[in-house]
C-alpha positions in Angstrom: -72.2 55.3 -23.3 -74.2 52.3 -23.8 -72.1 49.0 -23.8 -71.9 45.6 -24.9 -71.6 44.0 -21.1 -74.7 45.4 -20.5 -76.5 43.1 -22.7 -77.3 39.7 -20.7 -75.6 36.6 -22.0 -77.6 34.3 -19.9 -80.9 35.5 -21.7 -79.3 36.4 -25.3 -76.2 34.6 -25.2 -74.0 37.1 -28.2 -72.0 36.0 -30.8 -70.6 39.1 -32.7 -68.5 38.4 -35.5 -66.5 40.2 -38.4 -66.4 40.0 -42.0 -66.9 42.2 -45.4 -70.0 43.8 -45.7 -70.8 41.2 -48.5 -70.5 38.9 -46.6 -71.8 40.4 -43.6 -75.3 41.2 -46.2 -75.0 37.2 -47.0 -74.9 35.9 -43.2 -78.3 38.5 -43.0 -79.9 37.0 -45.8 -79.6 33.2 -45.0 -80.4 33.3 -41.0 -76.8 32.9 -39.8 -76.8 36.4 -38.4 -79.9 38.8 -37.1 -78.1 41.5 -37.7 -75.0 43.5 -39.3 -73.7 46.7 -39.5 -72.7 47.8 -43.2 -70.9 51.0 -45.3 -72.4 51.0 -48.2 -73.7 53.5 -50.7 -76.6 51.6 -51.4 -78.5 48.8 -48.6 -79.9 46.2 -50.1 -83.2 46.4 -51.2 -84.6 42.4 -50.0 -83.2 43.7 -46.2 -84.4 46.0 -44.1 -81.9 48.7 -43.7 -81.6 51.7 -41.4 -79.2 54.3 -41.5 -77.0 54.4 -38.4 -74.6 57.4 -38.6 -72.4 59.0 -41.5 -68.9 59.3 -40.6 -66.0 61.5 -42.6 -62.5 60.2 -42.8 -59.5 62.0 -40.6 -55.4 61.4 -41.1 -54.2 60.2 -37.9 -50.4 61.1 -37.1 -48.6 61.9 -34.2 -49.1 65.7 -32.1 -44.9 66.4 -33.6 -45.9 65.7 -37.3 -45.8 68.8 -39.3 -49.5 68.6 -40.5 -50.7 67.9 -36.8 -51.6 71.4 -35.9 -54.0 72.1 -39.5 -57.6 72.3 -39.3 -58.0 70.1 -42.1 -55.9 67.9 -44.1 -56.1 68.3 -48.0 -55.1 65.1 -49.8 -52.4 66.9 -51.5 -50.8 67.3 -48.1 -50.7 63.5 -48.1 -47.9 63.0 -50.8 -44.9 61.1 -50.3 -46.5 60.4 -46.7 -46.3 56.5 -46.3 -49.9 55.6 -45.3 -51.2 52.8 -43.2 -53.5 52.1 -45.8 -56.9 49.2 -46.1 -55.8 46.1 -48.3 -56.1 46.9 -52.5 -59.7 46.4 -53.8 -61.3 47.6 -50.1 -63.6 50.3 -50.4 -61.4 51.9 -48.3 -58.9 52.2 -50.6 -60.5 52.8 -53.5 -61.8 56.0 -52.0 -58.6 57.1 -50.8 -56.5 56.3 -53.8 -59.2 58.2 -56.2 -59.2 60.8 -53.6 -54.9 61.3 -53.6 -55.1 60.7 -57.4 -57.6 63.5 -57.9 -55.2 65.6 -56.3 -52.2 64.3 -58.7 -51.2 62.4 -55.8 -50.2 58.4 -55.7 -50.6 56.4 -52.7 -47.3 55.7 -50.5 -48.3 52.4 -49.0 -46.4 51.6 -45.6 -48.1 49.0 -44.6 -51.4 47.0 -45.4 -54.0 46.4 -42.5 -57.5 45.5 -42.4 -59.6 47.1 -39.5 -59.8 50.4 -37.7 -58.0 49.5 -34.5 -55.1 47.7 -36.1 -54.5 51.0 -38.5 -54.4 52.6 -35.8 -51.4 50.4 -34.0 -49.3 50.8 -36.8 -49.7 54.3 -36.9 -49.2 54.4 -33.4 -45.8 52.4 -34.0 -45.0 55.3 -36.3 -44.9 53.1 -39.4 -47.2 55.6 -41.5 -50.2 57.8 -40.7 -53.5 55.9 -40.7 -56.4 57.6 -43.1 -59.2 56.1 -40.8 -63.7 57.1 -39.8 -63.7 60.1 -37.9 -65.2 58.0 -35.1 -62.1 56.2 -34.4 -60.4 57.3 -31.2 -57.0 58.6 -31.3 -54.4 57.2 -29.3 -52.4 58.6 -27.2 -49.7 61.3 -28.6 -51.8 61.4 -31.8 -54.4 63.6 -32.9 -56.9 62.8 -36.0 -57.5 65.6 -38.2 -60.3 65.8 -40.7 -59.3 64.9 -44.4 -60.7 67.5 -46.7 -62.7 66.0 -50.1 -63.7 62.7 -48.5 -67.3 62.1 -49.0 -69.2 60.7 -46.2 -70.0 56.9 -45.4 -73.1 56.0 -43.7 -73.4 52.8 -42.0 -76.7 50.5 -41.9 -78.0 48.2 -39.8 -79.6 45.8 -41.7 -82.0 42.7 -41.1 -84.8 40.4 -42.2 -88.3 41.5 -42.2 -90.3 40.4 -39.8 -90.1 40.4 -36.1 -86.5 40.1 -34.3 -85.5 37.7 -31.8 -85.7 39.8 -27.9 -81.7 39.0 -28.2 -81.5 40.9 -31.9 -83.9 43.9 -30.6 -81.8 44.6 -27.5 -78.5 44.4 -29.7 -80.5 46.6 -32.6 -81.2 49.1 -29.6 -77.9 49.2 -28.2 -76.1 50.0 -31.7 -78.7 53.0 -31.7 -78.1 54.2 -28.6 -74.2 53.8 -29.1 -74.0 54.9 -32.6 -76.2 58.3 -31.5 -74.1 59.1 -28.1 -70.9 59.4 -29.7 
C-alpha cells in the first residue's frame, strides 16, 4: 500500500493537518491548503471535488462481546450499550443518534472522542464499543462488524481549479492510490 514516507520532503516538503470539513473546505478555498479530504453529502460547487471512496459504518467491540459473532449489527442491538460516541452536533452523531432513534433506541454515551483512532482506544480500553468507517482497522482482540441501516459516506478530495503544485499532484495521487488499494 502506497505511503506517506514515500512522498519526498526535500522536494515537497508536507504539512498535513486536521480540522472539520468546514474548515478543512475554508483552508481550500483561501490557499492555505492544496488539498483536503471531506465527508460530505454534497462537495462544494466553487471547488473541484472528486469522489474518493464510500465507506459504511461498523460497531467495534471486543471478539467475547455477545454481538461479536453476528454478521451484521442492527441498531436495535445497540441499546443500553454505552457507545464511544463523536462529540454532539458531529455529523457523526447525528447519523448515529437518528439511526438508534429510528429504531426506538437512545444513545448511551460512554465517552466523547473526536477521531477514528482515538474511538478506537477507548474502545480498546473497554469503556464502550466505538460505531466507527468500515475502513478503520480493528485492534487487536476486537472485531468490527457492519452496522445495518447506516447509509454510506463518501469522502472527496477537493481543490482549486487550475493546475496543482508537483507537491499537491503527488499527494492527490497518493490518496488515490491509497484510498483504491484498501
Amino acid at each position: 500500500m502506497p505511503h506517506a514516507r514515500k512522498t519526498s520532503k526535500d522536494r515537497w516538503p508536507l504539512r498535513l493537518s486536521s480540522m472539520s470539513g468546514p474548515e478543512a473546505i475554508e483552508a481550500v478555498r483561501d490557499a492555505t491548503a492544496h488539498l483536503a479530504v471531506i465527508a460530505v453529502d454534497s462537495p462544494p460547487a466553487d471547488l473541484a471535488a472528486t469522489p474518493l471512496r464510500s465507506v459504511g459504518q461498523m460497531v467495534v467491540l471486543p471478539a467475547s462481546h455477545h454481538l461479536a459473532r453476528r454478521p451484521s449489527v442492527r441498531p436495535v442491538d445497540l441499546r443500553g450499550q454505552p457507545l464511544v460516541v463523536a462529540p454532539a452536533g458531529s455529523p457523526h452523531r447525528v447519523m448515529l443518534q437518528q439511526l438508534l432513534r429510528a429504531s426506538g433506541c437512545e444513545l448511551s454515551v460512554a465517552v466523547e472522542a473526536t477521531g477514528w483512532e482515538l474511538m478506537l482506544q477507548f474502545a480498546r480500553y473497554g469503556i464502550g464499543i466505538a460505531v466507527v468507517n468500515d475502513f478503520c482497522p480493528a485492534p487487536r482482540g476486537m472485531v468490527g462488524i457492519p452496522l445495518e441501516g447506516a447509509a454510506p459516506i463518501t469522502y472527496y478530495l477537493i481543490e482549486r481549479t487550475g493546475s496543482p503544485s508537483p507537491g499537491a499532484q503527488a499527494m492527490r495521487k497518493l490518496l488515490f492510490e491509497t484510498a483504491h488499494s484498501a
